[in-house]
Steps between C-alpha positions, in 0.01 A plus 500: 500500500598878444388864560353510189261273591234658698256349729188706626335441839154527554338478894335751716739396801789717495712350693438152333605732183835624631618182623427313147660792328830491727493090442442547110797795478726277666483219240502822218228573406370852450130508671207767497217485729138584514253479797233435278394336174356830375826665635692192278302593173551864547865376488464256221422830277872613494683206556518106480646289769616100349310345816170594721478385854165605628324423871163304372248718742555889514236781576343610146637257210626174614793271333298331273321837369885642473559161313199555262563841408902460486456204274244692243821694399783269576384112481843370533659696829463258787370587805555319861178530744578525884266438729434431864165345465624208281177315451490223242176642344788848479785330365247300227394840401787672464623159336202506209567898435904434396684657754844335488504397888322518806644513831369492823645708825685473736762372208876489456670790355708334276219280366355828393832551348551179319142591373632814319783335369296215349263767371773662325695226372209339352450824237756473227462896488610563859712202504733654246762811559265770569787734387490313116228767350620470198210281328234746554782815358290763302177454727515811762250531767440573829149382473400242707220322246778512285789338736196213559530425196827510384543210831241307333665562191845346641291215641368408255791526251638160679185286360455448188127627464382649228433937617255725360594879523200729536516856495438834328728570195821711618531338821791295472344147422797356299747660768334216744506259246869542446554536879331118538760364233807666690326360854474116364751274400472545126678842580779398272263433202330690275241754582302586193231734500200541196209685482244296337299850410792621350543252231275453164315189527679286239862596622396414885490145441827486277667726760429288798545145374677494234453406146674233261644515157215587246260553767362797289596729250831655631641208709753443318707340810384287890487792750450450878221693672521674827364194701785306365755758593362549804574169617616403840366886571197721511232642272373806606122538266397826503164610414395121538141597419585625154591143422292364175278212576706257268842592674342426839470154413838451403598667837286284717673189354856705574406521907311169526731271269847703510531491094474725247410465129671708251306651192474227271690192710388196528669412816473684795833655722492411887570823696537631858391786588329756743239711368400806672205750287320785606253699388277792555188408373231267710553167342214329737261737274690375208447155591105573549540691186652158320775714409749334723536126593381406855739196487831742441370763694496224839868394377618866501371652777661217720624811739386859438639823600318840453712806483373831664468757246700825571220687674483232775861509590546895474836448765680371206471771289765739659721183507404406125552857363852570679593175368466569164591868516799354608618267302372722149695808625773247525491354149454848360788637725263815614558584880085509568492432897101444563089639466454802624282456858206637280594254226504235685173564696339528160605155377406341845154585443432428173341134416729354229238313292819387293693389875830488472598484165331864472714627758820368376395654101380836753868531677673445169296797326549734785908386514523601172313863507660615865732776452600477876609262805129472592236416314245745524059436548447685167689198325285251659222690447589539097545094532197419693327748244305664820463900516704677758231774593160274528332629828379264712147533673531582858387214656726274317833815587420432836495134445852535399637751675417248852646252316792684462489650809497183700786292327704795595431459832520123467889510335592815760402267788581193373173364565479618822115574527505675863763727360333605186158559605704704775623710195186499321350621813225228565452240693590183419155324481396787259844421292471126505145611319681687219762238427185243485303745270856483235573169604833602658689234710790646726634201471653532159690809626685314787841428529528217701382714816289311787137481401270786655172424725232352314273735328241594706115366465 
């Protein structure tokens, strides 16, 4: 185990908490706490811990309701139920709703820890160096929806089941598909990536497996399709949905029989491969629709991850656009340091209906026009084709203006709410009510500093 590894700690005794934290340090692990399961998913906003250990009965939401809710999000983190009121009709329970183990108190401390070790251990993503980021390079975030997934992602890279990409256009779906290939052991194989949209109909076939001498007009020699080059490696199908009917047969035989058939062969070629696809569209309306086979639509969607379009993960875009300022200033050897604060509040609240591939094509126009270090709101502005001057109706100004207002305070105080409603001169019930009413949570401002009072009734 190592201090990357974190462990969170959920029970409304607090002294039970500080002596399972001091145990769990000692064998090094790093280790949050929470007195509560609402407390825990307050927590579970900004950050992901590798293990849960909860107490099963707590005032409000119990362990099995912090299971539940935890497990909507993240099906594969394990969590370890504690209890003092170890009941067999409690430990069946907790046994039928997935929770990893179940332990009853009093217990020894170092079965607790052999617990967390075995929970670790068993995950081929946490049992690796969790210094090795290097499979998921080119997917920033600070998101965590996003770090969920990449884990399952990296779990799931170590099967060899068939994943099914969802997700808006722009949001990165063959980045996860090529994160996968460099996660599994066909990392030192091909990774080939097609977009079935992209490709006319009778070149898709011929393109993906292959075609023979005198196949058709043109063939004048045997050419290997991507499938066969592939081999050993991974596929990566974009736009899956795209797919004509007659090629989906041909694929369907490719994941259930491992062959392929080139274009006019009479023998087929055994191949091994992975195939990962994605898609934006809703291919269970194409299968209603008859559009898409039911059959290869079950042997595709063997896993599925959905990527969070931009607008859901808005953290990431100050991290995003940085990135790429930085590295296109860099190519084009221009000294342009960052967004103007202006600039950068601008592109944090707009929605990105073309995710993240907008913002990248966004940062690259507005590198290229800057005349200066910074680059300034107008250029945004010009690139988000929005006018500068349109007034807003009061109600809304006001709207944004306490938005404004109170993420100030928030980042001044670090999240200390009895502090900032000190400076905004109200009392604290009043500004708990404000951050509610803009969905503000002071914990995404903290910096590791102990956890305030519970927000009052």
């Amino acid at each position: 185990m190592n201090k990357s590894q974190t462990v969170m700690l959920v029970d409304d005794d607090t002294d039970l908490l500080r002596l399972l934290s001091m145990r769990l340090q000692a064998s090094g692990l790093k280790v949050v706490t929470a007195t509560s399961a609402e407390e825990a998913l307050a927590m579970l906003g900004t950050s992901r811990p590798h293990v849960i250990i909860t107490d099963l009965l707590m005032p409000g939401l119990d362990g099995l309701a912090l299971f539940d809710r935890v497990h909507q999000d993240d099906p594969a983190l394990p969590i370890i139920v504690l209890t003092a009121h170890g009941t067999i009709p409690d430990a069946v329970k907790a046994t039928r709703h997935g929770v990893f183990e179940y332990l009853t108190k009093p217990y020894e401390p170092s079965e607790l820890v052999a617990l967390v070790k075995r929970a670790l251990t068993l995950r081929p993503d946490q049992a690796m160096d969790g210094a090795d980021e290097s499979w998921r390079s080119g997917i920033i975030t600070a998101n965590p929806r996003m770090e969920t997934l990449l884990s399952e992602a990296r779990l799931v890279a170590h099967s060899e089941a068939s994943v099914l990409i969802k997700g808006e256009s722009g949001t990165g779906k063959e980045l996860v598909a090529r994160a996968i290939h460099q996660a599994s052991p066909r990392r030192r194989q091909p990774f080939i990536a097609v977009n079935c949209g992209a490709i006319p109909e009778q070149l898709l076939e011929s393109e993906l497996f292959g075609h023979v001498k005198g196949a058709f007009t043109g063939a004048v020699g045997e050419t290997k399709g991507i499938f066969q080059s592939a081999d050993g490696g991974t596929v990566f199908l974009d736009e899956i949905g795209d797919m004509p009917a007659q090629l989906q047969v041909k694929l369907l035989r490719v994941l259930q029989d491992g062959e392929v058939r080139p274009v006019g062969a009479s023998r087929t070629v055994a191949v091994n491969l992975r195939i990962v696809s994605a898609t934006h569209q809703d291919l269970e309306s194409g299968v209603q629709a008859g559009t898409f086979r039911e059959d290869l639509y079950y042997r595709l969607n063997v896993v599925t991850l959905e990527l969070p379009p931009l607008r859901e993960r808005r953290e990431d875009i100050p991290l995003l656009a940085n990135h790429y300022l930085k590295e296109l200033a860099g190519k084009a050897r221009r000294r342009i340091n960052a967004f103007t604060p202006d600039a950068m509040k601008l592109l944090v609240s707009y929605d990105w209906p073309g995710n993240v591939r907008q913002l990248a094509n966004l940062v690259e126009q507005c590198c290229a026009l800057t005349t200066s270090p910074l680059v300034p709101a107008s250029l945004v502005l010009r690139a988000l084709h929005e006018k500068p001057d349109a007034l807003l109706p009061l109600a809304d100004a006001k709207e944004r203006f306490e938005l404004d207002y109170l993420t100030h305070l928030l980042k001044l105080t670090e999240g200390q709410v009895a502090e900032a409603a000190r400076m905004a001169g109200r009392n604290r019930t009043d500004f708990y009510r404000l951050l509610q009413k803009h969905h503000l949570s002071p914990v995404l401002f903290k910096t590791g500093s102990a956890p305030e009072p519970d927000e009052p009734d």
